[in-house]
matplotlib code that plots the C-alpha trace (Angstrom):
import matplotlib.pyplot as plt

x = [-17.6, -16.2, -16.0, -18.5, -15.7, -13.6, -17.4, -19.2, -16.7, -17.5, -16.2, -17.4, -15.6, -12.2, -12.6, -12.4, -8.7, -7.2, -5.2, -7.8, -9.6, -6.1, -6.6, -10.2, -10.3, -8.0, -10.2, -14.1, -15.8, -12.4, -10.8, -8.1, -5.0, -4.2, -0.5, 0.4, -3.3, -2.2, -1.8, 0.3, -2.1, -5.4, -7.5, -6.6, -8.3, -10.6, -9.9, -6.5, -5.8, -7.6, -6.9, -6.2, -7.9, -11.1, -11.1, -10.3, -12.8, -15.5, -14.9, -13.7, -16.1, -13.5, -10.8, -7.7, -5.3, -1.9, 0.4, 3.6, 1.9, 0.1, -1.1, -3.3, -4.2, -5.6, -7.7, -9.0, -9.7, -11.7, -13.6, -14.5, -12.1, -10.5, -7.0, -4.1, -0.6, 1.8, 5.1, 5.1, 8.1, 6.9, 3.3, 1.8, -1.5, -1.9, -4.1, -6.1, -6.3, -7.8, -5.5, -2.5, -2.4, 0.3, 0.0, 3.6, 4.4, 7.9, 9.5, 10.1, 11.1, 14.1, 13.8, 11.3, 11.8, 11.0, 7.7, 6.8, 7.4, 5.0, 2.5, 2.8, 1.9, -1.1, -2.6, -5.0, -5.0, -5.0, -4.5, -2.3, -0.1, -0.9, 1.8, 2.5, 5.2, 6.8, 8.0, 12.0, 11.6, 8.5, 8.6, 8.1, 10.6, 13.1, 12.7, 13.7, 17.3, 17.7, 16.9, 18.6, 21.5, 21.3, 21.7, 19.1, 15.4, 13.7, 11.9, 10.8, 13.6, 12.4, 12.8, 15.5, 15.2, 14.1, 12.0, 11.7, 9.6, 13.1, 14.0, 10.8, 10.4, 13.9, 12.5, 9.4, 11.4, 13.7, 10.6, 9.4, 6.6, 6.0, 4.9, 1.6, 1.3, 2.7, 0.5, 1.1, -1.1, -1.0, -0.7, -3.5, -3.3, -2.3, -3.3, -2.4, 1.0, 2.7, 5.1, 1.9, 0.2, 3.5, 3.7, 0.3, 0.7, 4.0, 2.6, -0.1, 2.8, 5.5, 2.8, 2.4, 5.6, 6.3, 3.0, 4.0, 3.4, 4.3, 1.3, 3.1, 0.5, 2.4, 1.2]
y = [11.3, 10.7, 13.8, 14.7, 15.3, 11.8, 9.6, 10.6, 8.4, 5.3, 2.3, 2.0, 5.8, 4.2, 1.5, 3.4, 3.3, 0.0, 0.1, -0.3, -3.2, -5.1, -5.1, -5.0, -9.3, -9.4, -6.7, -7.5, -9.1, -9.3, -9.5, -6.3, -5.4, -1.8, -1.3, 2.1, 3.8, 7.1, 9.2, 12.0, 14.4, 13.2, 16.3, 16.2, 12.3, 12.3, 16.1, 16.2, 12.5, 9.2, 7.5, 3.5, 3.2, 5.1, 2.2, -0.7, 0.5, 0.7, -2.8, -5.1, -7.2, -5.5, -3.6, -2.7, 0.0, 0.4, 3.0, 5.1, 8.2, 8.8, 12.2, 11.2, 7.5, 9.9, 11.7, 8.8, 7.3, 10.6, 9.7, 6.4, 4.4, 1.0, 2.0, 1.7, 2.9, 0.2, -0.5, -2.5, -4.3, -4.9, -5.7, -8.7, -10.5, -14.1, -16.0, -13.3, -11.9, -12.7, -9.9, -8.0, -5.3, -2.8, -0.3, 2.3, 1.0, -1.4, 0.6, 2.9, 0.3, 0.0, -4.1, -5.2, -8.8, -8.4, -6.7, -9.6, -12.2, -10.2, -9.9, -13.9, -14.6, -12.8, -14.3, -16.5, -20.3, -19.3, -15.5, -13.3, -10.7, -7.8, -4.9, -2.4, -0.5, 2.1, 0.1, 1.3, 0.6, 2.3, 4.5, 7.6, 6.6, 5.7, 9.0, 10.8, 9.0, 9.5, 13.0, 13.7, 11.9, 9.8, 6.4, 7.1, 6.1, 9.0, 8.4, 9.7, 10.6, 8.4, 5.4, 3.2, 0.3, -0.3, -3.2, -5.3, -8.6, -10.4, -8.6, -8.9, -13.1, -13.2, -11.5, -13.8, -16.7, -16.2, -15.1, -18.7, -16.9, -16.8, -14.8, -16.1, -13.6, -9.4, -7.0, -3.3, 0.1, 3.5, 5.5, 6.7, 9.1, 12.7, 14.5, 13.5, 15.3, 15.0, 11.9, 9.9, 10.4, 9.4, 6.6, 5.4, 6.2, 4.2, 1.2, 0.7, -0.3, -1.7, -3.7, -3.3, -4.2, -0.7, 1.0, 3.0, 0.7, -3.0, -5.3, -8.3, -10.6, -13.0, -16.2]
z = [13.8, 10.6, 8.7, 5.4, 3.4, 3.7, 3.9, 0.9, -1.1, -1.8, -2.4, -6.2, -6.3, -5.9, -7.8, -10.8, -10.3, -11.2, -8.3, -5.7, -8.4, -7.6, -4.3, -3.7, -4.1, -1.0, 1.0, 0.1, 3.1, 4.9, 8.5, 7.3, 9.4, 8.0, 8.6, 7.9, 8.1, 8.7, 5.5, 5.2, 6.1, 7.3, 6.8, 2.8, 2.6, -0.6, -1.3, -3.1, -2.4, -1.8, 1.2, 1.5, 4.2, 3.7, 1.0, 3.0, 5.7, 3.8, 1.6, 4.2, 6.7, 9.6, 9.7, 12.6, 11.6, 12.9, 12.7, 14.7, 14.3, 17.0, 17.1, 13.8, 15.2, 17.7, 15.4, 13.7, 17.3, 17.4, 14.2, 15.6, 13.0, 15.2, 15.1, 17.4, 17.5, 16.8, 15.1, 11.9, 13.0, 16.7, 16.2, 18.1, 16.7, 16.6, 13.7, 13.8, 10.2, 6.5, 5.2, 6.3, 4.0, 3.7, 1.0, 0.6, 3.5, 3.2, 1.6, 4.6, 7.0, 8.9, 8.9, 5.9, 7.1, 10.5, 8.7, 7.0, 10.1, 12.3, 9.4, 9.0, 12.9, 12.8, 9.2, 9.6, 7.9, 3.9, 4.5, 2.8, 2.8, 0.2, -0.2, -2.8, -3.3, -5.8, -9.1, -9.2, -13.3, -13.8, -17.1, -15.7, -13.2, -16.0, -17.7, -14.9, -14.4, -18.1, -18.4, -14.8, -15.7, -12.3, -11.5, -8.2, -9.4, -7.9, -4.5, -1.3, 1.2, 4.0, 1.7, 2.8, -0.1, -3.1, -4.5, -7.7, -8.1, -7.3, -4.2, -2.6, -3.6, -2.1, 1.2, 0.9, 1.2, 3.8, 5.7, 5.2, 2.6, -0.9, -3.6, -5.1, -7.3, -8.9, -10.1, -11.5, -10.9, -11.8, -9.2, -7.5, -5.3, -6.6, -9.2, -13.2, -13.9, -17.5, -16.7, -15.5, -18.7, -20.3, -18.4, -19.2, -22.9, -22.9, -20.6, -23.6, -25.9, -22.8, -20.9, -16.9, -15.6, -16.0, -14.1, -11.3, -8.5, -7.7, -6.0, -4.4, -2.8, -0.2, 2.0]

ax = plt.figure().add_subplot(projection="3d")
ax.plot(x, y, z, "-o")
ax.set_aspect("equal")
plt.show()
């Protein structure tokens, strides 16, 4: 049973962040692969962080997840979510899809390619591939090397790559994809620290290219 805590958001609820309006097109009324369900810690979802696929559960016609982890696919097996454990780079689904969504997800992967074969098999005629990813030049991002005096764009540890709009058109294509399209969100998912609200004051003037994260929506 799915716990009171993660259910009594809705759907309208995350939609107040312009991340989740981004995607939501891509989602509504959807046959949604999940890749990467799991968030970091399960029993947190919609307390101290939303959770993408409390989101994509609720908006989409039907919804798979995939993830390594098993020990929390098992928990969400427990909450009656349809989840397996599966590698992104090894899963198996033919035609089967409106939507392959993968939200924080490439950037972690040991073969982002291989990703975005796999994802390609099991889309169905006209589906697409949605991913977001952290935007390398985001201001807040930018302030950091500058005031760190790095050349490293801050990021999580278990990152292995990062992405720009050129990088990940270059992967598209030798994937036999393309990119129909780049968005930009804030980031929605922790609490409003001082560099976001810099980074949203300075996006006003800079435009969205420089939002936290990168939308890339591939087919």
């Amino acid at each position: 049973m799915i716990p009171t805590f993660i259910s009594r958001y809705t759907v309208e609820s995350y939609l107040k962040h312009d991340y989740y309006q981004k995607i939501y097109p891509y989602i509504k009324n959807k046959k949604v692969l999940d890749v990467g369900c799991v968030d970091d810690n399960i029993d947190l979802a919609n307390q101290k962080r939303l959770w993408n696929h409390w989101f994509i559960y609720r908006a989409a016609k039907q919804t798979l997840g995939i993830d390594i982890e098993k020990k929390s696919i098992d928990k969400m097996k427990r909450m009656d979510f349809n989840v397996k454990t599966m590698s992104a780079e090894k899963m198996s689904f033919e035609n089967e899809f409106d939507t392959v969504f993968a939200g924080e997800l490439i950037e972690h992967l040991i073969n982002p390619g291989l990703f975005l074969k796999k994802a390609k098999k099991a889309l169905r005629k006209n589906g697409k591939i949605v991913l977001s990813t952290p935007n390398t030049y985001s201001v807040n991002r930018l302030a950091r090397v500058f005031l760190l005096h790095t050349n490293e764009p801050p990021v999580n540890i278990d990152h292995t790559t990062y992405f720009t709009p050129q990088t990940i058109s270059t992967l598209a294509r030798k994937c036999g994809l393309k990119v129909s399209k780049f968005d930009y969100a804030y980031f929605p998912f922790t609490q409003i620290s001082h560099l976001a609200r810099i980074n949203k004051i300075a996006c006003s003037f800079l435009g969205e290219r420089f939002k936290e994260q990168l939308i890339a929506v591939i087919q």
